[in-house]
C-alpha positions as CSV (number, residue, x, y, z in Angstrom):
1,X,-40.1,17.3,18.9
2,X,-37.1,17.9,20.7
3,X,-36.3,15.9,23.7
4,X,-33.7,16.8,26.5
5,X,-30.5,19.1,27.2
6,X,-27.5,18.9,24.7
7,X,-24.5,21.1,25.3
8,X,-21.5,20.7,22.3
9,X,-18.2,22.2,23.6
10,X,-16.5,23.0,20.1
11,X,-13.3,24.5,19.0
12,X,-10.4,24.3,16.0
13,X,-7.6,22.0,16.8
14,X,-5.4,22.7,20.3
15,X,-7.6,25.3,21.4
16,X,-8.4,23.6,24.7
17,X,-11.9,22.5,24.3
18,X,-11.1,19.1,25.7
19,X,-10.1,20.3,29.0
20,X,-13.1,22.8,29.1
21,X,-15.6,20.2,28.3
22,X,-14.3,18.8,31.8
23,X,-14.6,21.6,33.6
24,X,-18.0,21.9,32.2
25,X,-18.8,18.0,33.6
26,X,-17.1,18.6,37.0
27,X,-18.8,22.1,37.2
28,X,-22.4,20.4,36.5
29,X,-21.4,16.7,38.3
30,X,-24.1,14.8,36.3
31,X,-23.0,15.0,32.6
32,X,-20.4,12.9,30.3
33,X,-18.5,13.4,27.5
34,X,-18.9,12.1,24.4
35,X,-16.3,13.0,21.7
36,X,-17.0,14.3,18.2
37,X,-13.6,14.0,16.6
38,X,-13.3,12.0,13.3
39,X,-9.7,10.0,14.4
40,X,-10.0,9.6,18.0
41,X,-12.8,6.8,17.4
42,X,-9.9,4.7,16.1
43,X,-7.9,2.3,18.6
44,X,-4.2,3.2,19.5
45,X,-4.9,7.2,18.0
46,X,-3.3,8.6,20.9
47,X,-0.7,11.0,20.5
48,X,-1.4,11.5,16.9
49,X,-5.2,12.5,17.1
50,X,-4.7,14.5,20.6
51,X,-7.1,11.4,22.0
52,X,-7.6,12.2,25.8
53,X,-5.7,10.0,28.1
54,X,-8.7,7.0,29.9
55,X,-8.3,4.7,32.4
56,X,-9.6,1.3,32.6
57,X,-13.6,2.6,33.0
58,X,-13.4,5.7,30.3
59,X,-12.4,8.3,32.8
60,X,-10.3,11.3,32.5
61,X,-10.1,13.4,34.7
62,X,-12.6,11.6,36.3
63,X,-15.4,12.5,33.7
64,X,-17.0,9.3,31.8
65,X,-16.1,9.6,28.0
66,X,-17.5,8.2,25.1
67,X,-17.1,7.0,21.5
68,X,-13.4,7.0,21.8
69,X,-11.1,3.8,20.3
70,X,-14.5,2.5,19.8
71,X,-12.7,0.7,16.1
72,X,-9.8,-0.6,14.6
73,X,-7.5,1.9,11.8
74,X,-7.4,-1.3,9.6
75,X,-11.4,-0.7,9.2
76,X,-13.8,2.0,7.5
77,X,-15.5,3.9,9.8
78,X,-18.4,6.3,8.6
79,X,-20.1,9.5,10.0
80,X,-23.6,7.0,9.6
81,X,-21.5,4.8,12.1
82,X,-20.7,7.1,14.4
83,X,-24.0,8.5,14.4
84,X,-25.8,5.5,15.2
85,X,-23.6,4.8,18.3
86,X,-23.8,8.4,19.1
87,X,-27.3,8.9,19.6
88,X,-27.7,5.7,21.5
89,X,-25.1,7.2,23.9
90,X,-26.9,10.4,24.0
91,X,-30.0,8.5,25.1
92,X,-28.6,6.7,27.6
93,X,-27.3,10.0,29.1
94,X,-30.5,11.5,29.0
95,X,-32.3,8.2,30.1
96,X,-29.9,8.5,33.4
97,X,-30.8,12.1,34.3
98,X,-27.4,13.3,33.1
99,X,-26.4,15.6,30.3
100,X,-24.4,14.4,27.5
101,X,-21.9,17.0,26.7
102,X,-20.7,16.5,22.7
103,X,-17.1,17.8,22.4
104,X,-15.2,17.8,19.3
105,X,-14.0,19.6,16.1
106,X,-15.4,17.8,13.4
107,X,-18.5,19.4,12.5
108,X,-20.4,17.0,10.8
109,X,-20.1,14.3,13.4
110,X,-21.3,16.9,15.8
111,X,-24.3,17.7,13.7
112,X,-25.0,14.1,12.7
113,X,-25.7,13.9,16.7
114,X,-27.8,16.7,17.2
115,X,-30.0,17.7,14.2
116,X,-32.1,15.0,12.7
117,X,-29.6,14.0,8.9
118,X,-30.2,10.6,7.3
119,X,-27.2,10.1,5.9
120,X,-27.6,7.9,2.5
121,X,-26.6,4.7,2.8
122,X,-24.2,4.6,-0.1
123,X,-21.7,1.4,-1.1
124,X,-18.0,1.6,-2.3
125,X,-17.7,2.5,-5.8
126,X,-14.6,1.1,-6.6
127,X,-14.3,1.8,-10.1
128,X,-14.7,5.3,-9.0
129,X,-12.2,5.4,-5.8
130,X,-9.5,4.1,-8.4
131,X,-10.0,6.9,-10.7
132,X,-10.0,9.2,-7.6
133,X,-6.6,7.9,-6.0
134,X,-4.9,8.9,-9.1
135,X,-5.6,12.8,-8.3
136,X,-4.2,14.9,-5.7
137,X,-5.7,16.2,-2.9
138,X,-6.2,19.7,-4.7
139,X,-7.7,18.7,-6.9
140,X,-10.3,16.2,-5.6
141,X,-11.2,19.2,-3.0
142,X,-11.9,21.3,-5.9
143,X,-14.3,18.6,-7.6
144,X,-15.9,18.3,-3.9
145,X,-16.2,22.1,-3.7
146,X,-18.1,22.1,-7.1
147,X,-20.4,19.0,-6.2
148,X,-21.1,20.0,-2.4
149,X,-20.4,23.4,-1.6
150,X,-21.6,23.3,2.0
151,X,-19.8,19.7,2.6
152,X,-16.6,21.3,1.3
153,X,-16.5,24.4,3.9
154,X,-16.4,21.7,6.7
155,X,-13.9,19.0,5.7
156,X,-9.9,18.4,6.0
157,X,-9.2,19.5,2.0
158,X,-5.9,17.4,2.5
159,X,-7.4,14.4,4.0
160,X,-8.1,12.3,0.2
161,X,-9.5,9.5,2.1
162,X,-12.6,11.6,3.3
163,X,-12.5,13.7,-0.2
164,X,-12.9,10.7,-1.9
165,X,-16.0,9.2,0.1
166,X,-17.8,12.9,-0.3
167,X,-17.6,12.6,-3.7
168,X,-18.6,9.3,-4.0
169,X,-21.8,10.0,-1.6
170,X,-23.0,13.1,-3.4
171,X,-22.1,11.2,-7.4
172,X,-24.1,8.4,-5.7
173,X,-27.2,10.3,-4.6
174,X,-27.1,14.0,-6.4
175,X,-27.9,15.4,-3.5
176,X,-25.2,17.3,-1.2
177,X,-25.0,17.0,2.3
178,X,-24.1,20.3,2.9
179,X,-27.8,21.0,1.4
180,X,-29.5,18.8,4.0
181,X,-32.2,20.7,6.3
182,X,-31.4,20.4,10.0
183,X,-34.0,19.9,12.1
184,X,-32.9,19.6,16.2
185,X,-33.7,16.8,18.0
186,X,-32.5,18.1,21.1
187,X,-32.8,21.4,23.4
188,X,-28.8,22.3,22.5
189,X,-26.6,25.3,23.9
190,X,-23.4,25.5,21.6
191,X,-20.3,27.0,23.3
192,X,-17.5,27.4,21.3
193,X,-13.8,28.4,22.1
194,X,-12.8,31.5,20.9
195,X,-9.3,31.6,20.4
196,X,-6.5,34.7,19.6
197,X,-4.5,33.9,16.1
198,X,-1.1,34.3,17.5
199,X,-1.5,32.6,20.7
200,X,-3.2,29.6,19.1
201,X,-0.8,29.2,16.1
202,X,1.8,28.6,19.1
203,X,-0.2,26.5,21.2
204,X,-0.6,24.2,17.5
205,X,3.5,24.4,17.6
206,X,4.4,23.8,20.9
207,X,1.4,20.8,21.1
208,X,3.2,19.2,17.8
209,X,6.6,19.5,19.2
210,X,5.6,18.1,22.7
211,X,3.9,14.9,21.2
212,X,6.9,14.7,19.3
213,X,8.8,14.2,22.2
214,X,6.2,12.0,23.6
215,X,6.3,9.4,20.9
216,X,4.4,10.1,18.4
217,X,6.9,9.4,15.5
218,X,6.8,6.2,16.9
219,X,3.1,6.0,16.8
220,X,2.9,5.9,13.5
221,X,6.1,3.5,12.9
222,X,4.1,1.1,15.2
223,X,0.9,1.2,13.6
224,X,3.1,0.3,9.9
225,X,5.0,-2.3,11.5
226,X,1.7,-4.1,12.8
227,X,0.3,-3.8,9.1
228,X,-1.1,-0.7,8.3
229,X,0.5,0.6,4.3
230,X,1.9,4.2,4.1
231,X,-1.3,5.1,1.8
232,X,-3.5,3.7,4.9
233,X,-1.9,5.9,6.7
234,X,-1.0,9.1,5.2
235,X,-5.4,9.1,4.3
236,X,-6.0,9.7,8.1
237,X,-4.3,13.0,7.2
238,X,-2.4,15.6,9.4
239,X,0.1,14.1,11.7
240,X,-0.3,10.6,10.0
241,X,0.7,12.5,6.6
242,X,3.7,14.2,7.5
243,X,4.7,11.7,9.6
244,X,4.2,9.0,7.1
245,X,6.3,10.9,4.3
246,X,9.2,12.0,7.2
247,X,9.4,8.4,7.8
248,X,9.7,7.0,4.8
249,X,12.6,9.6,4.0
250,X,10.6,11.8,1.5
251,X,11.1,15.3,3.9
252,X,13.5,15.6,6.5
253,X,12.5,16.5,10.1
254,X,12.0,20.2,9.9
255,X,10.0,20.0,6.5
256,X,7.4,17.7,8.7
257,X,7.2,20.0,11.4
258,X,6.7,22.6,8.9
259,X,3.9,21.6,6.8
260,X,2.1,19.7,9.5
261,X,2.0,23.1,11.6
262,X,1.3,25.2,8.5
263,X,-1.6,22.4,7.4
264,X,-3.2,22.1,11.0
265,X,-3.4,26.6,11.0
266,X,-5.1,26.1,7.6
267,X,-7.4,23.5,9.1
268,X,-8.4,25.4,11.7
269,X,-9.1,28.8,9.8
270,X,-11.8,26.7,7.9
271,X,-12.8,25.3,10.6
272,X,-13.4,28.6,12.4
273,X,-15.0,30.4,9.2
274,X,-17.4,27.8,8.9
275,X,-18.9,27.8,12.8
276,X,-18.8,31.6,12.7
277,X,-21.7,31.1,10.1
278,X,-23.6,29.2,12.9
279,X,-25.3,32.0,14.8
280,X,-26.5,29.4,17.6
281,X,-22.9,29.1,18.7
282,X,-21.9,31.0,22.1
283,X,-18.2,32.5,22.1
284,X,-16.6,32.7,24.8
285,X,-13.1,33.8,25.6
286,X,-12.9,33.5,29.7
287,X,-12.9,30.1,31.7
288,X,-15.7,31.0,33.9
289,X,-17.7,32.3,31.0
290,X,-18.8,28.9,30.2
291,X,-19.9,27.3,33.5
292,X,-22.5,30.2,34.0
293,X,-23.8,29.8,30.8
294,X,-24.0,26.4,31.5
295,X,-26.1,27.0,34.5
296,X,-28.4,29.2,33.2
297,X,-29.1,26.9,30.5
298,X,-29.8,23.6,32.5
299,X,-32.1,25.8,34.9
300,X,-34.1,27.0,31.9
């Protein structure tokens, strides 16, 4: 049975859905945010994972946010994980009178919150992770893709550190999780941001180049100084690959910018073709759009 009002603000990477999930909050006055995004549950993420500035009580912009820096990059953190502390949030929200607003980009942590998936409770196979880390990314995706079609349309294909646990769950268990039933546990209105190709591919530029300028080379220097290995890092994918390989003098500077922006576009094109397949999921291309939508929903 489902219980309470869910909304999931959800969009490809730089397309703004941070910023509308807290206009959303503002707009209703009794919600909070809780973030669905696979890196920014990791402590000192900031630049690198686009993690939302908070102030000393999980504010920003005066909005209440959740399940962000909530672990340390030196530990594993699974989608099981962040599902158990996401529903408990949720709950809370709901127990409080407020609405939980889920915003993110990774899908599965967004439907490990709201459809009812028991994800199997699988151990490190080390034998198996060694014979993984010998293969490239490539060609551990295509394995995945053979294994777990429906897991492999919603996953970074360059990120070997969550290739490798996918293929380890579904050799584990035989069963994908992209074959899993979803059942909803809540009442949930999707909106996600619809976005025009050539004015988001330079939005993904200009965002890399301004946290560039920011710091975020220096991010990553900091977090391999402190004791985190170049193979540590370069797993979290993205920013922390190209980062990784610029700073250890394997590409120069515009090679990093290069194939980060190229990789990030390629991200989110499969990130986009797989929601277009969710027909639940209200596109919108206007800023008021949303807040209307919003109210008609919560009045239902």
């Amino acid at each position: 049975m489902k219980i309470g009002k869910v909304i999931v603000v959800l969009g490809p990477n730089a397309s703004g859905k941070s910023d509308l999930a807290v206009e959303i909050a503002k707009f209703i006055r009794q919600a909070e945010i809780i973030s669905a995004d696979s890196r920014q549950v990791y402590k000192g993420f900031n630049l690198t994972a686009g993690t939302v500035p908070l102030d000393k009580n999980s504010n920003y912009k005066n909005i209440k946010h959740h399940l962000i820096a909530v672990t340390s990059p030196k530990k594993t953190f699974s989608v099981a994980q962040y599902q158990k502390l996401g529903r408990k949030v949720i709950h809370k929200i709901l127990k409080e009178d407020k609405v939980p607003i889920i915003c993110g980009g990774t899908g599965l942590y967004i439907d490990s919150l709201i459809y009812n998936i028991n994800f199997p409770s699988v151990k490190a196979n080390l034998k198996l992770r060694k014979q993984l880390e010998k293969l490239p990314a490539d060609e551990l995706y295509r394995r995945l893709k053979k294994l777990d079609p429906g897991r492999s349309k919603n996953i970074d294909r360059f990120n070997k550190r969550r290739l490798i646990r996918a293929i380890e769950i579904v050799t584990a268990t035989g069963k994908p999780i992209g074959k899993i039933s979803k059942t909803p546990l809540f009442n949930t209105l999707k909106i996600g941001v619809l976005t025009d190709k050539e004015d988001h591919h330079k939005r993904i530029l200009k965002r890399i180049k301004d946290r560039i300028k920011k710091g975020m080379l220096k991010e990553v220097a900091d977090f391999h100084k402190n004791g985190l290995s170049w193979k540590r890092l370069e797993s979290f994918g993205l920013e922390f690959k190209w980062i990784s390989k610029y700073l250890q003098k394997q590409i120069n500077k515009k090679e990093m910018v290069d194939n980060l922006y190229k990789e990030i576009c390629q991200y989110a094109k499969r990130q986009m073709t797989w929601w277009r397949k969710d027909k639940d999921i209200v596109w919108i291309k206007s800023k008021k759009e949303p807040l209307s939508i919003a109210k008609r929903f919560l009045k239902e």
